[in-house]
N, C-alpha and C positions, 0 to 999 in steps of 0.2 A: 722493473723490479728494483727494490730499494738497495743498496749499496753500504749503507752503515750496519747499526747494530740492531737488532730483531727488538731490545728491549727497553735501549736507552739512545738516542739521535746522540748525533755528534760527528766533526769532525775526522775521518782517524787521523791515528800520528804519523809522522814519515819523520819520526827522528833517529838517528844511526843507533844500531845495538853492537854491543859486544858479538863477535863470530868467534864460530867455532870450526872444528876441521872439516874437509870437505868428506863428504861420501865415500870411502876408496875407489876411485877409478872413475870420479867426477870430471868432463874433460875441463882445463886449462883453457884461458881465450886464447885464439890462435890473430896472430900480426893479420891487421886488417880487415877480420873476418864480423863486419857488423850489419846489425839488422836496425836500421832506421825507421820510426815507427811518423809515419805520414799522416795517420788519421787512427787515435788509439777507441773509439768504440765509444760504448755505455760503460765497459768492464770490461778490459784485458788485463789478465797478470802472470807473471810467471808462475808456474807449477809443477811440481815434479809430484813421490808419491811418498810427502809431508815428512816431518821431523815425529813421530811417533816416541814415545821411550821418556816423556819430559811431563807427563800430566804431575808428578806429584811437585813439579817446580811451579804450576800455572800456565805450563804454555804448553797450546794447543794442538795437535797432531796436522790441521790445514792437510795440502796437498790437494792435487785435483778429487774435485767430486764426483768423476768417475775415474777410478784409477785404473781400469780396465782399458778405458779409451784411448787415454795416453801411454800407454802399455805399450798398443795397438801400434800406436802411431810412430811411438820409437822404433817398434822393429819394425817399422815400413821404411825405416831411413838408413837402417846402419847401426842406429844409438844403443848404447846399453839402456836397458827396461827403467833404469831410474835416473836415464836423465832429466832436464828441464825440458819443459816446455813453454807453449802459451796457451792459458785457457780464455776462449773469447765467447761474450756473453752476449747476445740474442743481437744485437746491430753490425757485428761485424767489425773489419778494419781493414787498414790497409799500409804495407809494408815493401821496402825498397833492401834488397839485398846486395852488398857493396865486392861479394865474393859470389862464383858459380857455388850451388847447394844444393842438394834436395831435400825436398819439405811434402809431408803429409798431413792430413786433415781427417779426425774421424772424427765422430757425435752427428749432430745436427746435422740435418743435410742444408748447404748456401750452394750458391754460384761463385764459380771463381773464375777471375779475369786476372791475366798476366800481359803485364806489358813490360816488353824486353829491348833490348836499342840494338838498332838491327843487324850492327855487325857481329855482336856478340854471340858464342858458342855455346850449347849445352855443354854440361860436367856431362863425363861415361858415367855410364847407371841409370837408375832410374827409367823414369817415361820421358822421353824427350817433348817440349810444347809443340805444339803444328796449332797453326792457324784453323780455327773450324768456322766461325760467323762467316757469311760473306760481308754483310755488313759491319762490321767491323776495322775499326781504322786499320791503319798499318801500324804493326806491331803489335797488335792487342788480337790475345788469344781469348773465348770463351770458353769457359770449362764447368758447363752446368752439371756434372757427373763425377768429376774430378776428387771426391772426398772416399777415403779410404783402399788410395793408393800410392806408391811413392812418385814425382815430376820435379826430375831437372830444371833448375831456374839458370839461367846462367847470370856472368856478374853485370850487375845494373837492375835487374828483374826487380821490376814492380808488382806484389803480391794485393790481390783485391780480392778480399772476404766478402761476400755478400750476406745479409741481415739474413739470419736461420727462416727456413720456408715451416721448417715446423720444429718441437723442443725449443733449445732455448743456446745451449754449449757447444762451441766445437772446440777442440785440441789441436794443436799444433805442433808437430818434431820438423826439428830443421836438423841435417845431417853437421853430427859434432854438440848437439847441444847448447840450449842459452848458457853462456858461462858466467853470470851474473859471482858477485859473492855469496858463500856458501853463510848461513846463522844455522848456529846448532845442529851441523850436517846437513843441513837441507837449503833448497834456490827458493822456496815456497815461501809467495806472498799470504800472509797470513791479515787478512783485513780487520781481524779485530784486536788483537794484540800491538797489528804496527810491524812484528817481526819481517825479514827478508824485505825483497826491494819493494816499494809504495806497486800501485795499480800504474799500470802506461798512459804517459799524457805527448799529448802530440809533441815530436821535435825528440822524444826520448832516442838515445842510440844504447843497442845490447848488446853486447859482446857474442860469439858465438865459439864456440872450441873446437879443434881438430877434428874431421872425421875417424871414424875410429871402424867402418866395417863397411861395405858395398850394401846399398839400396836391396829390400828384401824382391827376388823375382818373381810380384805379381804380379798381374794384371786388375784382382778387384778381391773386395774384403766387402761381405756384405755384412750393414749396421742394423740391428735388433730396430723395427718398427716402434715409432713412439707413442704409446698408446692414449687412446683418451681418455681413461679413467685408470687411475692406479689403486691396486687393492692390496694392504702392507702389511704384514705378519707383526704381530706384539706380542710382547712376553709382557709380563706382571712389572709395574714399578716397584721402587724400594717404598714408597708412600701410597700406594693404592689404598691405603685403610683411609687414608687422609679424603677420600670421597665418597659419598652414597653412592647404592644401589643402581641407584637409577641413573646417576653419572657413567657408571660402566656399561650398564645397558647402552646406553644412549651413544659412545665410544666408539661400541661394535655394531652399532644396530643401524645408523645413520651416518648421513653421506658427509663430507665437507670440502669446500672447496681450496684450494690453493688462493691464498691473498698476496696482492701485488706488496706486500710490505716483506714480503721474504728474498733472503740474499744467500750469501755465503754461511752465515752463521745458523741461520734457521728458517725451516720456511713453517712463515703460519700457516691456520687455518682457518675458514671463517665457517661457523655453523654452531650447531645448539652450544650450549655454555655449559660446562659440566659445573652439577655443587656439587660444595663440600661438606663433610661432615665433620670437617674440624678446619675453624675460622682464624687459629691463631696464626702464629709468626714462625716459621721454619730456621730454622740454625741454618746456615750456608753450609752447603757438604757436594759431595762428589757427583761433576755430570761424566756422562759416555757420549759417545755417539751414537744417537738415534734416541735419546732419551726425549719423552715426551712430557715436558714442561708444560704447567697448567697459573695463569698469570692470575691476579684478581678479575679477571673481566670474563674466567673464564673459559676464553678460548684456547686450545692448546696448541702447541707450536713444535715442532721435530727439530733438535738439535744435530747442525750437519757439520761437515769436517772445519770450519770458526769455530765453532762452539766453545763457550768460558769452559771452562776445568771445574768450578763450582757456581752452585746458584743456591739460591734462597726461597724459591716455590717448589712445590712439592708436584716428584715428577708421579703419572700416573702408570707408566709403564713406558717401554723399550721396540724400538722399530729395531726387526733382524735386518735388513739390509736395505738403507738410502739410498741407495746410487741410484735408481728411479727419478728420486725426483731430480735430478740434476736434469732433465729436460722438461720437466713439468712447469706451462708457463700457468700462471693467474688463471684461474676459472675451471683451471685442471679439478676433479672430482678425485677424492681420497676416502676409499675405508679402508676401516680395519677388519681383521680377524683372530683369532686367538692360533697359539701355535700348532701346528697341526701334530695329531698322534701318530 
């Protein structure tokens, strides 16, 4: 899945911004407490749940695309519900912790492989690692099952994300939080603006912040099945005059698929091509999130938590709730329906 911008390629920036104050009760990096990033993925970035409150300044609310997920995965650790995390996108990665920690995994279901250096202790809490492969070298634990529950790493613990078996996302809480710096209250890498820290490139090291609460006492969190076809409630656009008849027909009446050219900011769709019934030039004005954006070619594309603050094609209506497709890969089927009475 593509990684830039849903509507114009490019580069993003990764030049420093102006920050602002942290979250209230954002943790602090704690001496020595880092997360060495060994192999960063297609797509890992920090995430927490976004800077919301700034659309009239241009920038965008981000934050993880399921914020429910990372919710999840903080209180499996300890963490306050808005700390950082990492959101890792459909390959996986893998990470070396320089402190004992605990770390939880919701979304996606991967394999997880931990390799630990063998004199070292688990931290209290949490799930302690035990060895389950027989095959398996010495010190390397397999944990095919291991996602949405909290597991003691101790310090040195090599963390291995395996490439999602099915969606696309997983989230990650490490006990104490990424303590990255905070832009406009918020740790969230925002990929189209540039905002908060760039995406993880191998060699990166993250700072992580004091534990702040005991590992939550479960043994297992079960994750909503990811389905094969999503069907997505719409409300009316502010432009819907802006198409025929038959374009709206066609909307709610037929299928489309999920196209590999969707990222953070918007995932397209490839299927019939709505016309319009008025050809001219739209003034730039205000997007939301879930707005369904209709381009010259046509196809129409869902604005997800990147999304610009304004655009210039005329949206034709409003998806009630994206978080779906944050596991929807390529070839995923999408309709719509109108809201229900």
């Amino acid at each position: 899945m593509a990684a830039g911008r849903p509507d114009r390629p490019g580069p993003l920036r990764r030049a420093r911004r102006p920050t602002g104050p942290a979250h209230p009760g954002h943790p602090r990096p704690a001496g020595g407490r880092v997360i060495e990033v060994l192999r960063a993925g297609a797509l890992t970035t920090v995430q927490d749940q976004g800077r919301p409150g700034w659309a009239h300044l241009g920038v965008p609310r981000s934050g993880a695309l399921d914020p429910a997920a990372l919710r999840l995965a903080n209180r499996l650790v300890g963490n306050p519900e808005h700390a950082a995390g990492l959101e890792i996108t459909l390959t996986g990665c893998e990470l070396r912790f320089t402190r004992a920690v605990t770390v939880a995994l919701t979304g996606a279901q991967v394999d997880v492989l931990v390799e630990r250096r063998p004199a070292a202790a688990p931290p209290r809490g949490g799930r302690p690692v035990e060895r389950r492969a027989a095959d398996a070298p010495s010190g390397v634990e397999r944990r095919p099952g291991d996602t949405g529950r909290p597991l003691s790493l101790p310090a040195g613990a090599t963390l291995r994300i395996g490439p999602a078996r099915s969606g696309v996302r997983s989230w990650l809480a490490v006990s104490g939080g990424i303590a990255v710096e905070s832009v406009l209250g918020s740790r969230a890498t925002d990929t189209l603006s540039g905002l908060g820290p760039p995406p993880l490139r191998d060699g990166d090291r993250l700072p992580v912040g004091a534990s702040t609460g005991p590992p939550a006492p479960v043994d297992l969190t079960v994750a909503p099945a990811v389905p094969a076809a999503l069907r997505l409630a719409l409300r009316p656009g502010p432009r819907q005059d802006w198409f025929t008849p038959a374009a709206l027909d066609l909307l709610l009446r037929t299928a489309y698929a999920i196209s590999a050219a969707s990222n953070r900011v918007g995932a397209r769709l490839a299927g019939a091509a709505l016309p319009r019934a008025v050809t001219g030039e739209l003034p730039s004005e205000g997007l939301v999130l879930g707005a369904v954006q209709v381009p010259p070619d046509g196809q129409p594309l869902i604005f997800l938590a990147d999304h610009p603050t304004t655009g210039g094609y005329p949206v034709i209506g409003v998806v009630d709730d994206v978080t779906p497709l944050a596991q929807a890969r390529p070839g995923t089927t999408v309709t719509f329906h109108g809201p229900q009475r």
